[in-house]
N, CA, C and O of each residue as an XYZ file, in Angstrom:
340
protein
N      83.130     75.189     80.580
C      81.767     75.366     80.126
C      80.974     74.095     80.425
O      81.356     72.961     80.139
N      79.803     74.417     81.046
C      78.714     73.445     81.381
C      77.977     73.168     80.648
O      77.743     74.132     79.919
N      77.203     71.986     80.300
C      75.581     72.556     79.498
C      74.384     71.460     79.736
O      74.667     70.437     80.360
N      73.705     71.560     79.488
C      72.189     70.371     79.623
C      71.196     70.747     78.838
O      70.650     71.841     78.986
N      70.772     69.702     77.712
C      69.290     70.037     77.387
C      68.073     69.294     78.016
O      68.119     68.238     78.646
N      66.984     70.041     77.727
C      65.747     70.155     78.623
C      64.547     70.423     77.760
O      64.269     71.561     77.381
N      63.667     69.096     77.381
C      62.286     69.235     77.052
C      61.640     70.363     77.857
O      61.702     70.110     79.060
N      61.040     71.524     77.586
C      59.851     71.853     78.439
C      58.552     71.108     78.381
O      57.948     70.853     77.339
N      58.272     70.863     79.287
C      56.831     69.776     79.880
C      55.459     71.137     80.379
O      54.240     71.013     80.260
N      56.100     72.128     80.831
C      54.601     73.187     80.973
C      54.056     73.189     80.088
O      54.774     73.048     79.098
N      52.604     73.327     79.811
C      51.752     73.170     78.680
C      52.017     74.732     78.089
O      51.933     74.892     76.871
N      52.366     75.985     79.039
C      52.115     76.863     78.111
C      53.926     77.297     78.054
O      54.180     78.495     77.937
N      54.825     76.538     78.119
C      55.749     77.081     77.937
C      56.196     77.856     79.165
O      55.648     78.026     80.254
N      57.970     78.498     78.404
C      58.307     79.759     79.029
C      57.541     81.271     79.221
O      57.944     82.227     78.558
N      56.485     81.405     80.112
C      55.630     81.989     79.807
C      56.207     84.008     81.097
O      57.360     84.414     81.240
N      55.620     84.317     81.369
C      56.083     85.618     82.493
C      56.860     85.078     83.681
O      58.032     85.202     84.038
N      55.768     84.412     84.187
C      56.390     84.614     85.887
C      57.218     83.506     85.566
O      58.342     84.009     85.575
N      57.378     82.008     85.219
C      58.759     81.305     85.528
C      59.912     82.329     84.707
O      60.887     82.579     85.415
N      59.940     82.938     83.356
C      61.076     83.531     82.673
C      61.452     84.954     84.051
O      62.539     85.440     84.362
N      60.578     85.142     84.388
C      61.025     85.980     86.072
C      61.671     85.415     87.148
O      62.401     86.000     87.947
N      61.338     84.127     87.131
C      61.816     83.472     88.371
C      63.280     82.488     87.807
O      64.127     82.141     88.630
N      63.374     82.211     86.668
C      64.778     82.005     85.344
C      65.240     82.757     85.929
O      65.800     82.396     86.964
N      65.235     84.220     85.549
C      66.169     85.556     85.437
C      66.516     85.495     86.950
O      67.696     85.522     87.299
N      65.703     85.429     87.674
C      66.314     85.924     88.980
C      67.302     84.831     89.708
O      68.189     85.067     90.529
N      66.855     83.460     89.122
C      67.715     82.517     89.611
C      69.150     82.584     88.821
O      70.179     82.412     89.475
N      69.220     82.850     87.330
C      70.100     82.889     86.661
C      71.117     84.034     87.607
O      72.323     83.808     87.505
N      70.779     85.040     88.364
C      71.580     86.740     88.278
C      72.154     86.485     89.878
O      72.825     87.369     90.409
N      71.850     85.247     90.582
C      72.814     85.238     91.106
C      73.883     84.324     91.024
O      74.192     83.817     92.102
N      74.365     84.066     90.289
C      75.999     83.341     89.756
C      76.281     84.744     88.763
O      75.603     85.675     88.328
N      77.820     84.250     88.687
C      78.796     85.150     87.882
C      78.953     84.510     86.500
O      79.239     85.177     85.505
N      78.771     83.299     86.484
C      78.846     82.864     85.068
C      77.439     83.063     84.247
O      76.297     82.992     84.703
N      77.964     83.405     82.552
C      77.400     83.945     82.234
C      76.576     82.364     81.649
O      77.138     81.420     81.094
N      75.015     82.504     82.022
C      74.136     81.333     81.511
C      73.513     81.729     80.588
O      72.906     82.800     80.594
N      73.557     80.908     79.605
C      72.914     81.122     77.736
C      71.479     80.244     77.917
O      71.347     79.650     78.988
N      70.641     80.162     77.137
C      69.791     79.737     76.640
C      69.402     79.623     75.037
O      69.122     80.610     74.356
N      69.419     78.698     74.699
C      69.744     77.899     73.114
C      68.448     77.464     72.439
O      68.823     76.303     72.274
N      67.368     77.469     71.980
C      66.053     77.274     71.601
C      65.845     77.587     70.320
O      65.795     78.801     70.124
N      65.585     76.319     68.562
C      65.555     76.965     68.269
C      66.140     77.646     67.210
O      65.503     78.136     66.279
N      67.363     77.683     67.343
C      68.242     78.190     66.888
C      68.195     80.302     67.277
O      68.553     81.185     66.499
N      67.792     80.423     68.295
C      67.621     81.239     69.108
C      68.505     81.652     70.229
O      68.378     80.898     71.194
N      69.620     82.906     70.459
C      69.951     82.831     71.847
C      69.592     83.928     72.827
O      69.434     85.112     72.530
N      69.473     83.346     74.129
C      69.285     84.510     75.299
C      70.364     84.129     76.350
O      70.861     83.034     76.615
N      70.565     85.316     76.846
C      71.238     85.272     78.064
C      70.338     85.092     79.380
O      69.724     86.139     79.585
N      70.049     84.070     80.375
C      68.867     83.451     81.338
C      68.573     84.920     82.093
O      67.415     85.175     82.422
N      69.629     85.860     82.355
C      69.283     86.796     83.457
C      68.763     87.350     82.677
O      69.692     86.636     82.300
N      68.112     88.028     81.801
C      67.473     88.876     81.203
C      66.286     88.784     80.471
O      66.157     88.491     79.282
N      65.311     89.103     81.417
C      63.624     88.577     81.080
C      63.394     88.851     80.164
O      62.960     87.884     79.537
N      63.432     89.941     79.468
C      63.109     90.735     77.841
C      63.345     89.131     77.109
O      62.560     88.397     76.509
N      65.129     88.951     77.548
C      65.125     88.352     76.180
C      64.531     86.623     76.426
O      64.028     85.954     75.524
N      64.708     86.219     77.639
C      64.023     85.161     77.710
C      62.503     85.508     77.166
O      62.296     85.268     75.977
N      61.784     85.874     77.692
C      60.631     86.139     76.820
C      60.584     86.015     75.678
O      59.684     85.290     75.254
N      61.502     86.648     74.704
C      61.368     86.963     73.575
C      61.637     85.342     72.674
O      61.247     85.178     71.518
N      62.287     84.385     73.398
C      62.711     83.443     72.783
C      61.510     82.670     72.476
O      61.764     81.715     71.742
N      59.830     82.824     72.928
C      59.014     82.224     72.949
C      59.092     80.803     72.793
O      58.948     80.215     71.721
N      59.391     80.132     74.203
C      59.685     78.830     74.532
C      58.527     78.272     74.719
O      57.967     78.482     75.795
N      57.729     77.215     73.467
C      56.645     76.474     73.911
C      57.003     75.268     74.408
O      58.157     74.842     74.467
N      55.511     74.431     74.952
C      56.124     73.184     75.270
C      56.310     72.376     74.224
O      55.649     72.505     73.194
N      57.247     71.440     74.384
C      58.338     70.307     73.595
C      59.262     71.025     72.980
O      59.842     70.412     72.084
N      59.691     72.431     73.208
C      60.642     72.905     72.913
C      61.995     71.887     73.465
O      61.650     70.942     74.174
N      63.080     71.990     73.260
C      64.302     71.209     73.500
C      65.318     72.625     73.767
O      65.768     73.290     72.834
N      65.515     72.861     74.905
C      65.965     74.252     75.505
C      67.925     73.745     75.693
O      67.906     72.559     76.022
N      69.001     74.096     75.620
C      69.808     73.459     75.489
C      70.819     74.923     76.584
O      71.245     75.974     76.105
N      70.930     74.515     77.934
C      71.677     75.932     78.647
C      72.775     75.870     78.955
O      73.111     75.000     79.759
N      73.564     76.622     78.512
C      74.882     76.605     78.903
C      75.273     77.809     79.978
O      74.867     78.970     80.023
N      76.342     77.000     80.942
C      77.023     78.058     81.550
C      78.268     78.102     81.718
O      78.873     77.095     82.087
N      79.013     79.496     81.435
C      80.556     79.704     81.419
C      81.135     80.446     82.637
O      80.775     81.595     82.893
N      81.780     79.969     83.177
C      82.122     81.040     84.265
C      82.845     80.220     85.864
O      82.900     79.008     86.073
N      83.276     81.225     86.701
C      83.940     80.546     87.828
C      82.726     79.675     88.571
O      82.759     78.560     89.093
N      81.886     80.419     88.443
C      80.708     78.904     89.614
C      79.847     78.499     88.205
O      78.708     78.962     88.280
N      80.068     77.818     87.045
C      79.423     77.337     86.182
C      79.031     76.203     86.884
O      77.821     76.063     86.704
N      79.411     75.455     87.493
C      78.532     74.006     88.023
C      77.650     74.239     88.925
O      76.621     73.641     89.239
N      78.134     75.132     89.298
C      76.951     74.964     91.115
C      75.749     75.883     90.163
O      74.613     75.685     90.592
N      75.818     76.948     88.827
C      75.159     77.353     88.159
C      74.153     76.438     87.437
O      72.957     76.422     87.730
N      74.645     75.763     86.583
C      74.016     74.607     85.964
C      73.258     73.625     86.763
O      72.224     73.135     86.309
N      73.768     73.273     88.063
C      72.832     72.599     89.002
C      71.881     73.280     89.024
O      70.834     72.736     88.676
N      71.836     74.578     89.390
C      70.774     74.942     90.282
C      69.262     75.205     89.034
O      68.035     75.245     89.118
N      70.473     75.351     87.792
C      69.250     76.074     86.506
C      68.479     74.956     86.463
O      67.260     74.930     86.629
N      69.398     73.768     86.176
C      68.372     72.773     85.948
C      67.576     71.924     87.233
O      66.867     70.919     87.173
N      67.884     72.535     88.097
C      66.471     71.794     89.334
C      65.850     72.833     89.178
O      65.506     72.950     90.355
N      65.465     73.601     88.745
C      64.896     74.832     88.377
C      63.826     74.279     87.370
O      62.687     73.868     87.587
N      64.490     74.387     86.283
C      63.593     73.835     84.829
C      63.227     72.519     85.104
O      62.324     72.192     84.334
N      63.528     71.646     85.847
C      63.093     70.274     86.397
C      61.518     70.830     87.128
O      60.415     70.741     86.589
N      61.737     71.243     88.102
C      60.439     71.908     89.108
C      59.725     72.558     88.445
O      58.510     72.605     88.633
N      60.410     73.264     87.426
C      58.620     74.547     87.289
C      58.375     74.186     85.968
O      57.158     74.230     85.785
N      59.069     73.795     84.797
C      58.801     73.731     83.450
C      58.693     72.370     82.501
O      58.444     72.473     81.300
């Protein structure tokens, strides 16, 4: 198991299109990536629930990933949330 936490810096948060562009980055690895907010959890591939976690900014987002490509997973989430959020 991998994990990293992550200030969000976007002013409006986890808002549609990045929690779209999350999900889609999350759904290609096999390990399963969490999202921790909160005391809140989502699974990253699944926009509903990312959405639902209503991630503002200075949230402290904390993602874990379990699974056979968990690292090359966790890299990629977090140059991800580095770039857009």
């Amino acid at each position: 198991m991998k994990d990293f936490t992550y200030v969000i810096t976007d002013e409006i948060g986890i808002h549609a299109r990045p929690a779209g562009q999350l999900a889609k980055e999350a759904k290609q690895f096999s390990s399963v990536i969490t999202l921790d907010v909160n005391g809140k959890k989502a699974e990253a591939g699944k926009l509903m629930a990312v959405m639902g976690l209503g991630v503002k900014k200075g949230d402290s987002v904390t993602v874990t990933a379990e699974g056979d490509d968990e690292e090359q997973a966790i890299k990629a989430i977090e140059s991800f949330m580095k770039a857009n959020l």
